[in-house]
C-alpha positions in Angstrom: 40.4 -24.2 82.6 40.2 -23.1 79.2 37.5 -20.4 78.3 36.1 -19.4 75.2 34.0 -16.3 74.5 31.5 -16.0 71.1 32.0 -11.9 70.5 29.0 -10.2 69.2 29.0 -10.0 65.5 28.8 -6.2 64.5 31.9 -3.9 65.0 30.3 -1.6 67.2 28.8 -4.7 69.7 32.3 -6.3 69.2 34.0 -2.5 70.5 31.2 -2.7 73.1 32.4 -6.4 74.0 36.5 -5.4 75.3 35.6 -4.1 78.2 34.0 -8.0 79.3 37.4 -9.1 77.7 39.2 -6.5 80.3 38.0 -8.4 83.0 37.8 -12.1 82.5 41.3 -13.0 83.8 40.7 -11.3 87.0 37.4 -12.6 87.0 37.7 -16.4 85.5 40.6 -17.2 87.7 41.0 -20.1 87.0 40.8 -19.4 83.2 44.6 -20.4 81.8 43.6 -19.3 78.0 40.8 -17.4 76.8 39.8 -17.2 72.8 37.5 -15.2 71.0 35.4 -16.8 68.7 34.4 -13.9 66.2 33.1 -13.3 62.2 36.1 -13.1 60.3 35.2 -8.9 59.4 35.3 -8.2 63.6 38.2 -10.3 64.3 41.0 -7.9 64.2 39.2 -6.2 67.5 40.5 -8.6 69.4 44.1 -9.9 67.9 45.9 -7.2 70.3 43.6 -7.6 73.0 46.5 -8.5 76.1 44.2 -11.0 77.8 42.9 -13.4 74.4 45.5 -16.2 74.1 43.4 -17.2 70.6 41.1 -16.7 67.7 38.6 -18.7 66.0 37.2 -16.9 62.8 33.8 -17.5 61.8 33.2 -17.3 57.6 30.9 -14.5 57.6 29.3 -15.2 54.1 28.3 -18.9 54.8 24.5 -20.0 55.4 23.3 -20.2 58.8 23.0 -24.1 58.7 26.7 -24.4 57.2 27.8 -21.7 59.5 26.9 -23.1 62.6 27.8 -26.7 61.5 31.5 -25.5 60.0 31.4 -22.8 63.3 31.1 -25.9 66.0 33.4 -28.4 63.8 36.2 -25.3 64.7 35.9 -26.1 68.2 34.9 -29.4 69.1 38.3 -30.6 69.1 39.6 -28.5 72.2 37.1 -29.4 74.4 36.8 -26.3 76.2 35.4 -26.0 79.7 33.5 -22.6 79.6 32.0 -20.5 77.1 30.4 -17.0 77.9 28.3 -16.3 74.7 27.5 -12.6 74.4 25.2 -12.4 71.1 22.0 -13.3 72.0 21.0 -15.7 69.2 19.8 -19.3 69.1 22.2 -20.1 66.8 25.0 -19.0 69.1 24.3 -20.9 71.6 24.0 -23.6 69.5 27.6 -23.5 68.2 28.9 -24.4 71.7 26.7 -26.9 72.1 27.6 -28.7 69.2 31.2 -27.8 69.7 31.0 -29.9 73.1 31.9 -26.8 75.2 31.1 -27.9 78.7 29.8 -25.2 80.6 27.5 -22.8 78.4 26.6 -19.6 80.1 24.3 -16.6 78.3 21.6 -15.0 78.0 18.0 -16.3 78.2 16.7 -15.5 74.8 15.5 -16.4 71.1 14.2 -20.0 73.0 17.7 -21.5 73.6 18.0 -22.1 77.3 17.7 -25.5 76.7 21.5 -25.4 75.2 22.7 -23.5 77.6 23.9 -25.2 81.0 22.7 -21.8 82.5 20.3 -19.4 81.1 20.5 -15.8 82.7 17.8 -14.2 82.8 18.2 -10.4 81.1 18.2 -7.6 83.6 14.9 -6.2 84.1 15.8 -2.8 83.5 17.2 -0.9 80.4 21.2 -0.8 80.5 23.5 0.4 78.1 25.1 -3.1 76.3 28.9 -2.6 77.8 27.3 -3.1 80.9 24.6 -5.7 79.9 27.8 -7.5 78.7 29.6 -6.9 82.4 26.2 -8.2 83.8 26.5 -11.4 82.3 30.0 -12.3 83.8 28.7 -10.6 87.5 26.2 -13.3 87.4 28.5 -16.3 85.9 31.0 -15.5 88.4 29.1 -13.8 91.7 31.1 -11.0 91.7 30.2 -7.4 91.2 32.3 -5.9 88.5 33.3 -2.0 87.7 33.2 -1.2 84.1 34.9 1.0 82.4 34.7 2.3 78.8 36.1 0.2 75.6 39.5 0.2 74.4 40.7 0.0 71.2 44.1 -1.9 71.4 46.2 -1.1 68.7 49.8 -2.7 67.4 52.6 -1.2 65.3 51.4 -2.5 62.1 48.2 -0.7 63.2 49.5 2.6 62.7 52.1 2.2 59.9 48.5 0.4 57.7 46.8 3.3 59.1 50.1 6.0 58.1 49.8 3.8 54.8 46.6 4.7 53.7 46.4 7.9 55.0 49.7 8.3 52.3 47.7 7.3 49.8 45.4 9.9 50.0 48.1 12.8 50.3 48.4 13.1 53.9 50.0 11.9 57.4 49.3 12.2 61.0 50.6 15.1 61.3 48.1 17.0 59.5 45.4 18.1 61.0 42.2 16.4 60.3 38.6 15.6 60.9 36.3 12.3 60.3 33.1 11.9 58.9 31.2 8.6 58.3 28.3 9.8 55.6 26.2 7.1 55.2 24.5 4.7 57.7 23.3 1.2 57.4 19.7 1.6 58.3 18.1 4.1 56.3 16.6 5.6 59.0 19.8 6.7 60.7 20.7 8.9 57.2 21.5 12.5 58.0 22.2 13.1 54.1 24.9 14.3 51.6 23.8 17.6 51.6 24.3 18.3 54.6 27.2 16.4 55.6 28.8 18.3 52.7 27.5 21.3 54.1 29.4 20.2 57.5 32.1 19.5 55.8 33.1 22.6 54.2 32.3 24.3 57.0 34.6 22.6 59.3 37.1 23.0 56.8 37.4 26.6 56.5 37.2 27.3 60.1 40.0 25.1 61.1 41.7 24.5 58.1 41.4 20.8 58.2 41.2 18.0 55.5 38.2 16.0 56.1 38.2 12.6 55.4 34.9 10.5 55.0 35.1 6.5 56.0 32.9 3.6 55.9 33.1 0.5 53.6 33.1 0.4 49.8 29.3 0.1 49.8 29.5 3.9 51.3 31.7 4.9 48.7 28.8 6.7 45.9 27.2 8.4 49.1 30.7 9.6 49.9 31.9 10.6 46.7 28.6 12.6 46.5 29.8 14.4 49.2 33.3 14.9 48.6 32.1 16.7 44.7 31.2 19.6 46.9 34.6 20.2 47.8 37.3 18.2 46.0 40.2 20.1 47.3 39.1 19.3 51.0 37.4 16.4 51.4 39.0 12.9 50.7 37.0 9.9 50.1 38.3 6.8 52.8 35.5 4.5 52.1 36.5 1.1 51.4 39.8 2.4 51.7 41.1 1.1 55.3 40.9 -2.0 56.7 38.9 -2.3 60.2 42.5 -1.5 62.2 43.9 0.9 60.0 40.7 2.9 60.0 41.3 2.7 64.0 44.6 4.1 63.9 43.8 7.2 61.7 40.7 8.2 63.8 43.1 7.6 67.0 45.2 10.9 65.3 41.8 12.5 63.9 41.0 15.6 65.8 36.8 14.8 65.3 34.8 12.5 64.6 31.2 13.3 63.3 28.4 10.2 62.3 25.6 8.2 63.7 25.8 5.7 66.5 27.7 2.9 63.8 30.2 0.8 64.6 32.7 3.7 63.1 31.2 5.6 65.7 32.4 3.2 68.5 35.3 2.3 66.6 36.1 6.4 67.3 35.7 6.4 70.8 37.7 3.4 72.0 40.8 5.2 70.2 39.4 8.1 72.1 38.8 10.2 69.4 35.6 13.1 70.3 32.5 12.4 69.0 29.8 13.9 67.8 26.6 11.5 67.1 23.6 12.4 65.5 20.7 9.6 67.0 17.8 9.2 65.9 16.0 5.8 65.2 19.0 4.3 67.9 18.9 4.5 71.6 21.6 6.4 73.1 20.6 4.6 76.2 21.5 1.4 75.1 24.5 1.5 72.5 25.5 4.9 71.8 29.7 4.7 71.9 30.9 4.7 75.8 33.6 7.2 75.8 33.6 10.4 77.7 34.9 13.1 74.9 31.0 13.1 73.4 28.1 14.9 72.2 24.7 13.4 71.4 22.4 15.3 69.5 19.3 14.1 69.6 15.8 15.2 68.8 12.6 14.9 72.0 9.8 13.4 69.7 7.3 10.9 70.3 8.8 8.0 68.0 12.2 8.7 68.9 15.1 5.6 69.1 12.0 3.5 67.6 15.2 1.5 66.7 13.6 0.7 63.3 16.1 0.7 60.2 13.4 1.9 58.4 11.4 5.2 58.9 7.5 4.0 59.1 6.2 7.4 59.5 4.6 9.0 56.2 4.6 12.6 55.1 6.2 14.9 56.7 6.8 13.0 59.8 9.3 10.8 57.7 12.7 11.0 59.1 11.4 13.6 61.0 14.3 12.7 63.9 17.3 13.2 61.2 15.7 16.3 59.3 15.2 18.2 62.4 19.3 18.1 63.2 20.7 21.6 61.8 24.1 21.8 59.9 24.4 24.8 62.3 23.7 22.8 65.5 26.1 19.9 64.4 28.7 22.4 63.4 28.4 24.1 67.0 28.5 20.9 68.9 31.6 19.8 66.1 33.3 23.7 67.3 33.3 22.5 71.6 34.5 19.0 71.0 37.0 19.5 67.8 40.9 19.2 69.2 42.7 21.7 67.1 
């Protein structure tokens, strides 16, 4: 039989996603090769994964009509038996329909049962996504399944990309060091520079540790913002690293402090502590599954509202991030930090 899996499309979905991957062989018996299909920017999440025998990259900048067209034409060819599609989307669903994938097993949602050989109804209560994702393949396969947090696999050329551009910036693994991603997609999730710089400093002179901020190039303004504060200590990663090379230097990091991002999951499946501010998120659902983590996170009414966009006015506005303290982040940094 051969399987193939659509992976969600955002890293920290796709991090949230290997622990399915984990199981699949022992699961899907019968399964002689399983590939990934995954956007092109998430792909590397998988190439060291022991159990994915391929990958098929979807162009992540092309037009949803071209995309799913050019994503099917990928697969139509191998005639695959089974697909397990994890993002919830019409249009992912539709790929393996058009791609002639026999069997097509997901969720029930965005009105594309009809291209699915077997819509699963979503479980009617609230579970985090690792083990919405596990639920999927109990119900495909019958069998009750034990989850387990997310792993990271990383390779050789991992850690010498990651040793790489650590070099570049003047340091190694050796040193010690922290991690700080500054600058979150959704506005709503923005803690600000001033007082991740604040953090920063702080962190820095208690432990005498570099701090290095990381994120893409977009990140890079907010970042160098923050790194002005303290030039000497604070090195500016963003758009730096590739996906896996950013994975091997938070594996050595000795803290990891950010919202619930994909750099946050990214973090805890190299088992690196955390420390996640939430806010507009809901820790219930996707904050990282790791063990080494604190969650600070703020009881108000319109909390994990999951909106990327604060719609409160006045001085409710981003009241979730505003009331999180450098000094309560700083504490919560001081139990988890590995120095």
């Amino acid at each position: 039989m051969k399987l193939i899996v659509r992976a969600p499309n955002w890293v920290g979905d796709a991090v949230m996603a290997l622990t399915t991957l984990d199981k699949i062989k022992s699961i899907m018996t019968c399964a002689e090769t399983v590939t990934v299909m995954a956007r092109k920017a998430t792909s590397p999440l998988f190439k060291n994964h022991p159990d994915v025998d391929e990958i098929i990259k979807i162009d992540d900048k092309c037009n949803p009509f071209l995309g799913t067209k050019r994503s099917a034409g990928l697969i139509k060819a191998e005639k695959f038996d089974v697909g397990l599609i994890l993002p919830p989307s019409l249009s992912a669903a539709l790929i393996f329909k058009l791609g002639n994938v026999s069997k097509r097993f997901g969720y029930a949602t965005d009105k594309r049962s009809l291209l699915l050989t077997r819509a699963i109804e979503e479980p009617a209560e609230a579970m985090h996504r690792v083990e919405k994702y596990i639920y999927l393949l109990e119900k495909i396969s019958g069998k009750k399944i034990k989850s387990h947090n997310p792993t990271v696999y990383l390779s050789h050329d991992d850690i010498s990309a990651g040793a790489e551009d650590l070099k570049q910036a003047g340091l190694n693994y050796e040193d010690k060091y922290i991690a700080i991603a500054p600058r979150a997609i959704g506005e709503s999730r923005r803690w600000g520079s001033n007082k991740y710089g604040q953090l920063a400093v702080r962190l820095s002179e208690k432990y005498t540790v570099k701090v290095f901020l990381v994120g893409t190039a977009n990140d890079s303004d907010t970042a160098e913002e923050i790194r002005a504060i303290a030039p000497d200590t604070i090195v500016n990663l963003c758009g730096q690293t590739s996906l896996m090379s950013a994975a091997a230097i938070l594996s050595f990091a000795k803290l990891f402090v950010g919202n619930d991002s994909g750099l946050a999951h990214l973090a805890g499946g190299v088992k690196c502590p955390l420390v996640v501010l939430s806010g507009a998120d809901n820790p219930q659902e996707t904050s990282p599954m790791c063990d080494d983590k604190t969650v600070i996170i703020k009881d108000i009414d319109c909390i994990s509202c999951v909106k990327n966009k604060c719609r409160n006015k006045g001085e409710e506005f981003m009241l979730c991030m505003k009331l999180i303290t450098v000094d309560e982040v700083f504490d919560a940094a001081s139990k988890r930090i590995k120095i």
